[in-house]
CHARMM internal coordinates of N, CA and C (Angstrom, degrees):
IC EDIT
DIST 1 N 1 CA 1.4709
DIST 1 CA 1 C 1.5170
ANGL 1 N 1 CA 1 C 109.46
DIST 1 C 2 N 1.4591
ANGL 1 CA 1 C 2 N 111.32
DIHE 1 N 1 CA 1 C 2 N 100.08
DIST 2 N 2 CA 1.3751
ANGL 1 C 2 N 2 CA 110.80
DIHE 1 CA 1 C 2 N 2 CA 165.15
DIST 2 CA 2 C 1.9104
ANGL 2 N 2 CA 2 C 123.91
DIHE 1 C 2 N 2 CA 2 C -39.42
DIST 2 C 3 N 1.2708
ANGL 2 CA 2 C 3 N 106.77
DIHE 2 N 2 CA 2 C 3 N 142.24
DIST 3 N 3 CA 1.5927
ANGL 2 C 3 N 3 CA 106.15
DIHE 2 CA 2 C 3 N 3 CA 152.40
DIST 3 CA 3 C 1.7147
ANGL 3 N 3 CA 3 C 125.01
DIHE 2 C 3 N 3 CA 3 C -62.74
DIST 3 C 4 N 1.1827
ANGL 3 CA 3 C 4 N 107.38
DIHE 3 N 3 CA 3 C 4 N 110.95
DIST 4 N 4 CA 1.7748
ANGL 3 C 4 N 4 CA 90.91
DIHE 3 CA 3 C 4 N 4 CA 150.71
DIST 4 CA 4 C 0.8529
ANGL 4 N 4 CA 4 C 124.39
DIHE 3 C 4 N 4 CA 4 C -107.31
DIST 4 C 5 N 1.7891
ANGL 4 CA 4 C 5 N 107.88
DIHE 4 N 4 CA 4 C 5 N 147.26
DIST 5 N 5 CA 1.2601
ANGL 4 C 5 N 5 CA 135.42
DIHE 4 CA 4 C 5 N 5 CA 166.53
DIST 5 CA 5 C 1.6154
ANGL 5 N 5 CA 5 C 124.17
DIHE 4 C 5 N 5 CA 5 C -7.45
DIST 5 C 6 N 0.8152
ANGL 5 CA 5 C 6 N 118.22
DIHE 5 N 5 CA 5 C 6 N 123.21
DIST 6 N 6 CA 2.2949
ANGL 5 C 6 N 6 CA 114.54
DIHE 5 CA 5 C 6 N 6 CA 162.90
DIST 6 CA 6 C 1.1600
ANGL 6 N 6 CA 6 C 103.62
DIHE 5 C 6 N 6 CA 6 C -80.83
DIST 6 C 7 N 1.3903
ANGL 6 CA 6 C 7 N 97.00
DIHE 6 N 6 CA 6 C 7 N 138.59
DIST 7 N 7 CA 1.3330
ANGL 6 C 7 N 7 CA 112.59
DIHE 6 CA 6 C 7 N 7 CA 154.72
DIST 7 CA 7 C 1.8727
ANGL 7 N 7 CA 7 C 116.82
DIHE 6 C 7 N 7 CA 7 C -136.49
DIST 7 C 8 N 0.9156
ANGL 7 CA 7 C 8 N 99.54
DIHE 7 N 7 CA 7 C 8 N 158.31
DIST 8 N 8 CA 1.7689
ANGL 7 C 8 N 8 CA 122.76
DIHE 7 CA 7 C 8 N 8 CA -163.26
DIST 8 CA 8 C 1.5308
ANGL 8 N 8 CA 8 C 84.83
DIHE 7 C 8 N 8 CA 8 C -55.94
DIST 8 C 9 N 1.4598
ANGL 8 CA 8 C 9 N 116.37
DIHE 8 N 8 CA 8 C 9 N 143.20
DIST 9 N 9 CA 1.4597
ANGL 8 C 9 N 9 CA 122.12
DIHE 8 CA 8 C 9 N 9 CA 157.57
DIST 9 CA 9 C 1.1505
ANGL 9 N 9 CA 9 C 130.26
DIHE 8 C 9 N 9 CA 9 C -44.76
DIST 9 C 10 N 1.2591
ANGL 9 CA 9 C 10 N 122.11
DIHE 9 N 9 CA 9 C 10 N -26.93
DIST 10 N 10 CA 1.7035
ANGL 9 C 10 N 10 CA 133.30
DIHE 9 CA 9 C 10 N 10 CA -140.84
DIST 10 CA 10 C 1.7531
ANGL 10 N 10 CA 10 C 88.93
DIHE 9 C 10 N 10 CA 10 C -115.61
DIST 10 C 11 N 1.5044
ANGL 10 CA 10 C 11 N 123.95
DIHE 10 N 10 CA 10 C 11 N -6.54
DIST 11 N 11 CA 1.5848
ANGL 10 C 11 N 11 CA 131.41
DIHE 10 CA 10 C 11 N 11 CA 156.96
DIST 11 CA 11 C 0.7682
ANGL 11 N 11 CA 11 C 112.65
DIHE 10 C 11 N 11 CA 11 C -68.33
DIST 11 C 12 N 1.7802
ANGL 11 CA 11 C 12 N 127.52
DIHE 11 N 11 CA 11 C 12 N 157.38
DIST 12 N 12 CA 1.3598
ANGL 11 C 12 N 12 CA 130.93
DIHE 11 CA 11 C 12 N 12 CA 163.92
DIST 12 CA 12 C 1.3682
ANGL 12 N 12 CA 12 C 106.70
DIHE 11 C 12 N 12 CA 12 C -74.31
DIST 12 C 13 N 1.6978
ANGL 12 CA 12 C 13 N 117.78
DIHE 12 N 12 CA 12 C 13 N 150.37
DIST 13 N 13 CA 1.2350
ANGL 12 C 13 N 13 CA 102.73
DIHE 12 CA 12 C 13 N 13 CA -166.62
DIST 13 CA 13 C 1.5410
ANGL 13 N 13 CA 13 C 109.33
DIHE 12 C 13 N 13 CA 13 C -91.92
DIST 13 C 14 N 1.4049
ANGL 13 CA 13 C 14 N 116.88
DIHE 13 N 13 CA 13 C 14 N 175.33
DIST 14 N 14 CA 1.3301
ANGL 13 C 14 N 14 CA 121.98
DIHE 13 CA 13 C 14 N 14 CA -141.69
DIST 14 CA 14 C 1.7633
ANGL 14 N 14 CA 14 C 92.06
DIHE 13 C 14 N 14 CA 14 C -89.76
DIST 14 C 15 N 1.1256
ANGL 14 CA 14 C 15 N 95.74
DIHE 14 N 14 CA 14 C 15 N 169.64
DIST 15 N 15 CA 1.9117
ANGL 14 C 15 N 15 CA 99.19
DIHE 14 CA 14 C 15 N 15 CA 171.97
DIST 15 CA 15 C 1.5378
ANGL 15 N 15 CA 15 C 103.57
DIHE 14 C 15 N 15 CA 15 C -115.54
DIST 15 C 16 N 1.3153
ANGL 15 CA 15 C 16 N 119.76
DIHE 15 N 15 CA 15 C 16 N 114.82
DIST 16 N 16 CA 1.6261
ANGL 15 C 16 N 16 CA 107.62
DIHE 15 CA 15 C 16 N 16 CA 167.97
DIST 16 CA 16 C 1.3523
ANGL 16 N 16 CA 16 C 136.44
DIHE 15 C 16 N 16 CA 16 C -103.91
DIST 16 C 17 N 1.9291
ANGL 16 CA 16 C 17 N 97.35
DIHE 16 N 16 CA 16 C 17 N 17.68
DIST 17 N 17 CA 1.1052
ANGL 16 C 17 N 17 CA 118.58
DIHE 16 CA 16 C 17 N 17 CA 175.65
DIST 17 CA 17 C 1.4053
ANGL 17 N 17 CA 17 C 114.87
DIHE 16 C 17 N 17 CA 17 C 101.34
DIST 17 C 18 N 1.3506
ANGL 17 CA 17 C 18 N 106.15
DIHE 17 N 17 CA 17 C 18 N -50.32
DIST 18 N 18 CA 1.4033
ANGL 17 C 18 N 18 CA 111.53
DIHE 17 CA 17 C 18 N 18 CA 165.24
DIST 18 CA 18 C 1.4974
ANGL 18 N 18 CA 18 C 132.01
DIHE 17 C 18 N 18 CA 18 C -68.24
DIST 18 C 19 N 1.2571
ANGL 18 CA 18 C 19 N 106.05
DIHE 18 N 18 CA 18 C 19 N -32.10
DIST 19 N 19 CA 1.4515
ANGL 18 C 19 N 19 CA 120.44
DIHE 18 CA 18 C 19 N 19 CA 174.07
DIST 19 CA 19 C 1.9199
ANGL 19 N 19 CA 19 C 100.86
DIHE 18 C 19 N 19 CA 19 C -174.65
DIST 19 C 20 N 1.5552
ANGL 19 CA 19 C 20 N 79.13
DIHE 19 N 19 CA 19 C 20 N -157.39
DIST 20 N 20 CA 1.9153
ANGL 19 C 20 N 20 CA 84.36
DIHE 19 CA 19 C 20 N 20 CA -176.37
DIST 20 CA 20 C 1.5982
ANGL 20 N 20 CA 20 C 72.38
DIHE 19 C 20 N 20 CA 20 C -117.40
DIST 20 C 21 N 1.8660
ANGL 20 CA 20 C 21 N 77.21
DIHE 20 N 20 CA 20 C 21 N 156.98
DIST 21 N 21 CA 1.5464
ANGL 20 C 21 N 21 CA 108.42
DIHE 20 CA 20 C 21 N 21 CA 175.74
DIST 21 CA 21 C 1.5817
ANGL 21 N 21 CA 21 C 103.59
DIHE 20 C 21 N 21 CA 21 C -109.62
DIST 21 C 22 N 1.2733
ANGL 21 CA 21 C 22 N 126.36
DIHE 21 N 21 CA 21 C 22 N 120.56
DIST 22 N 22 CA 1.7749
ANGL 21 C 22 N 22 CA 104.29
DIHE 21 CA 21 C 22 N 22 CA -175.85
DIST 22 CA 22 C 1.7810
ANGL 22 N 22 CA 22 C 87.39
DIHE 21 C 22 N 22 CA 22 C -137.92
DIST 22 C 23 N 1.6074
ANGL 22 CA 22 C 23 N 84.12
DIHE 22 N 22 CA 22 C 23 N 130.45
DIST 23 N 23 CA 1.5913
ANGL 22 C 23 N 23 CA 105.65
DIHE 22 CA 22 C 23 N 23 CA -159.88
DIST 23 CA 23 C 2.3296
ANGL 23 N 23 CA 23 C 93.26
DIHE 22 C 23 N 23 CA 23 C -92.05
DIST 23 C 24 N 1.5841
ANGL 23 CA 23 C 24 N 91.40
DIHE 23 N 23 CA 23 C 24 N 109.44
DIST 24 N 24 CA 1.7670
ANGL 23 C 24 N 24 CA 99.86
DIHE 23 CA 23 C 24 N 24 CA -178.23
DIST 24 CA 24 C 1.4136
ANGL 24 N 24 CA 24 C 99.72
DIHE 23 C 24 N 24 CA 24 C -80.24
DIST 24 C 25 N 1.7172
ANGL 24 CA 24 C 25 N 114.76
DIHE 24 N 24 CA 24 C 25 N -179.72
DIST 25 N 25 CA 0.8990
ANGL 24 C 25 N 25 CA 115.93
DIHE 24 CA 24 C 25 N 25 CA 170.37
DIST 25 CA 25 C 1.8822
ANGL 25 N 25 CA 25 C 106.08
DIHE 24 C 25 N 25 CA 25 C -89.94
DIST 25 C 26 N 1.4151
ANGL 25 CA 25 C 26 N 128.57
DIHE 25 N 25 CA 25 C 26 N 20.28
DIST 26 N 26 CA 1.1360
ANGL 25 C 26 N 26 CA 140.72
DIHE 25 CA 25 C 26 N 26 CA 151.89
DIST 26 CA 26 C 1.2020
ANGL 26 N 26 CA 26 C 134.00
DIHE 25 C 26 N 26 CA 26 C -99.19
DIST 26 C 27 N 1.2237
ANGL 26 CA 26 C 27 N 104.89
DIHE 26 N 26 CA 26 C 27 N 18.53
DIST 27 N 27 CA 1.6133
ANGL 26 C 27 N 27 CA 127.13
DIHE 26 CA 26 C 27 N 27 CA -157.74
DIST 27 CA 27 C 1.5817
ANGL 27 N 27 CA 27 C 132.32
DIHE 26 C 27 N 27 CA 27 C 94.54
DIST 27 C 28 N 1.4584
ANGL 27 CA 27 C 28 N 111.74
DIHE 27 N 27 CA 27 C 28 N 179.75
DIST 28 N 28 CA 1.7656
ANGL 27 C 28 N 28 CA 109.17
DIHE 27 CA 27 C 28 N 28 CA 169.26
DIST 28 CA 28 C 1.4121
ANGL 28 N 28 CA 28 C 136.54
DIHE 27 C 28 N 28 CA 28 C -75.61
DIST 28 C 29 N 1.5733
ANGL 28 CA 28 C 29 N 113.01
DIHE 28 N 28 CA 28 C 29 N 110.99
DIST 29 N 29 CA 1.5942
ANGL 28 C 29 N 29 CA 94.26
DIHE 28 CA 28 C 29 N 29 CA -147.44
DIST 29 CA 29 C 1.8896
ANGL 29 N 29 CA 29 C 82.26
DIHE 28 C 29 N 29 CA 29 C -112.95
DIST 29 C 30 N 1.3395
ANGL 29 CA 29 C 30 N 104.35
DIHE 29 N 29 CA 29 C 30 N 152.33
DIST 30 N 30 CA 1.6455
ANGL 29 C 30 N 30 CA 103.62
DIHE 29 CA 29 C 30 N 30 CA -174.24
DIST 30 CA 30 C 1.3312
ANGL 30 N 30 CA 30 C 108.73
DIHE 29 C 30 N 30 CA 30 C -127.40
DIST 30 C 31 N 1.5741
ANGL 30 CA 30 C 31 N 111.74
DIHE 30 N 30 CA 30 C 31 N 119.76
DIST 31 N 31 CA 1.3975
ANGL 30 C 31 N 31 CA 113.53
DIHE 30 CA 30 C 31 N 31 CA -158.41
DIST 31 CA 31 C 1.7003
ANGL 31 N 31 CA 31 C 88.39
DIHE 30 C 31 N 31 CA 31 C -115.34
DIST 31 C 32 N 1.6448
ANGL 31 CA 31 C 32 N 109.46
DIHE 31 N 31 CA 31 C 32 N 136.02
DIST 32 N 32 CA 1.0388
ANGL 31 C 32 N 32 CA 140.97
DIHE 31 CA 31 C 32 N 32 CA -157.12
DIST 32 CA 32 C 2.0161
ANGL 32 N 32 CA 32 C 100.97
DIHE 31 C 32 N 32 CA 32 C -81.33
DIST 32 C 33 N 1.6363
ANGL 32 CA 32 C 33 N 129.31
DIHE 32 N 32 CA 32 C 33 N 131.94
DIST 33 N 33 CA 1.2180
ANGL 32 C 33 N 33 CA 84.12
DIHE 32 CA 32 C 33 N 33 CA 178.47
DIST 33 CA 33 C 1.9494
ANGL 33 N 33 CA 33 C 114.33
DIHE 32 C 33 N 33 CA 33 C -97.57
DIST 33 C 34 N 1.3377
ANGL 33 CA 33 C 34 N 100.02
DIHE 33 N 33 CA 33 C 34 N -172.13
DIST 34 N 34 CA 0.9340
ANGL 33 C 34 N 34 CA 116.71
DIHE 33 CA 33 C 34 N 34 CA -156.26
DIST 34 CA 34 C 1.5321
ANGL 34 N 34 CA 34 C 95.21
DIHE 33 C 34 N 34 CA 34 C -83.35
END
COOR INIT
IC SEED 1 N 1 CA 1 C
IC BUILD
C-alpha cells in the first residue's frame, strides 16, 4: 500500500480513484464511493 500525499484541510479533497480521502481534524478518513 502506497503512501499518499497530504494535503492542507482547507483543499478539496483528493480523488484516488477509489474514493475521496478527506483529511478530519481526527485524522484521514477515506470514504469509499458510492
Amino acid at each position: 500500500m502506497r503512501s499518499l500525499p497530504v494535503y492542507p484541510p482547507r483543499q478539496s479533497a483528493p480523488d484516488t480513484g477509489l474514493g475521496i480521502l478527506l483529511l478530519t481534524s481526527k485524522g484521514p478518513v477515506h470514504v469509499k464511493k458510492s
